[in-house]
Steps between C-alpha positions, in 0.01 A plus 500: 500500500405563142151573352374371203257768276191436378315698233136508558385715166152403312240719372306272764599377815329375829590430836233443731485354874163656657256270247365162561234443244570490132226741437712764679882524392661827667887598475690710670668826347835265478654155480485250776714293672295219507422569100860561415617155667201306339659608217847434535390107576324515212804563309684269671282225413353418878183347555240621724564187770919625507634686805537847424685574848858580343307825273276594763782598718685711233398874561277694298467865364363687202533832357211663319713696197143494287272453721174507248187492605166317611214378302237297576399254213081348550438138342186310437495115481207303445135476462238326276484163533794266550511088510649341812862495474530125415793421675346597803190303463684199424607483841178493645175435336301657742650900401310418179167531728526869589759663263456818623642403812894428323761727251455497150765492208476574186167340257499147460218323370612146499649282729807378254497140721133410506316798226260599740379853519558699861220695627587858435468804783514826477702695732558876582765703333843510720613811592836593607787791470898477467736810599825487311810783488485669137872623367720399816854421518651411797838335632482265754814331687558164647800524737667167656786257447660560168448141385165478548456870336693392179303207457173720510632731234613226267129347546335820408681528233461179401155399647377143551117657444350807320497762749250766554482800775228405730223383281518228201382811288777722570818377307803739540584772270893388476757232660467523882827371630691852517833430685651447828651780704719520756266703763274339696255703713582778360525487138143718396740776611789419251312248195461797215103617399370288265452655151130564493515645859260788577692587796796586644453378891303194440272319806655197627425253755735286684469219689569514890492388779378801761224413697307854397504494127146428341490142346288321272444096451798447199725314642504170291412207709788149454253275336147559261347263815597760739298785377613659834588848332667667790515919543768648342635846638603758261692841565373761225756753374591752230833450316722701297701249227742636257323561164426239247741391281545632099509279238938548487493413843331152505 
């Protein structure tokens, strides 16, 4: 079967699966499969409530030609005094009673329906931290029916949505739709380096299916409703593609 390429290259990029809290956002050293699908649906124009079965069963790899580096990035948000959000006291007159029991947007003084002023509260600063890969490029391969692997390469070229490698913040450096080849499981062995590689054998991990390679929660669950994230396994292995490509060869 063929395998569509992906290029995931951004001066930021993150792909995280261990963090439940938005005041902790982790990645791992490389692309997901759970990320990468997210945003192939994306480009495709799905909605969170659409079945996702038919790319969750396409198999998954990624080669780390660049694989950059981590850095941790510490944000603040909050504190000082803050009206109750509006909205939210609308719904219930009684959160206006102990505001510093509810979330808090940004100031608003007056109510723009009635022009009463809310009770302001001050609340504690919000700490948090987000991990994100500096300077990676990797290429990461879809492999399943041809049909269904031309259609995702025509959407990421031509996306129904702006796409962005993990996080809203981290657009990608170039296009990402880079071609369809005619290996499947094997193509980090025969795909060329990418130009800005730093190495000649490049990581990559590949899906499979034996029962003794380490897995981590990225499968992609069929619906947003079934945040059932199920353990993917992964096979680890150093390749050896041809070199990349000069400029009178592309």
């Amino acid at each position: 079967m063929p395998t569509g390429l992906l290029l995931l290259s951004a001066p930021m990029q993150s792909w995280g699966v261990h963090a439940r809290y938005e005041s902790h956002n982790d990645t791992l050293s490389r692309p997901t499969k759970s990320g990468v699908i997210g945003l192939v649906a994306n480009a495709l124009g799905h909605d969170r409530n659409d079945d996702l079965a038919h790319l969750a069963a396409l198999r998954f790899a990624v080669r780390a030609d660049r694989p950059g580096h981590l850095e941790r990035d510490d944000q603040t948000a909050g504190g000082g005094d803050f009206p109750l959000d509006i909205l939210t006291a609308t719904r219930d007159q009684r959160l206006a009673a102990d505001p510093s029991r509810f979330r808090y947007a940004a100031p608003r003084e007056v109510d723009p329906v009635t022009g009463a002023f809310w009770e302001k509260s001050t609340r504690k600063t919000v700490m948090g931290d987000k991990t994100y890969i500096i300077g990676g490029s990797f290429l990461a391969g879809l492999t399943g029916p041809a049909p269904l692997i031309e259609a995702v390469q025509d959407a990421l070229a031509r996306p129904a949505r702006l796409l962005y490698l993990g996080r809203r913040c981290c657009p990608p450096a170039g296009p990402i739709a880079y071609g369809i080849t005619d290996h499947d499981t094997d193509w980090p062995d025969h795909i060329p380096l990418l130009p800005d590689a730093t190495t000649d054998c490049p990581t990559a991990w590949q899906e499979t299916e034996t029962p003794t390679a380490p897995c981590l929660p990225e499968q992609p669950p069929t619906t947003y409703q079934r945040r059932d994230h199920r353990n993917l396994r992964m096979r680890t292995r150093t390749t050896t593609p041809p070199p990349a490509l000069q400029e009178t060869d592309l």
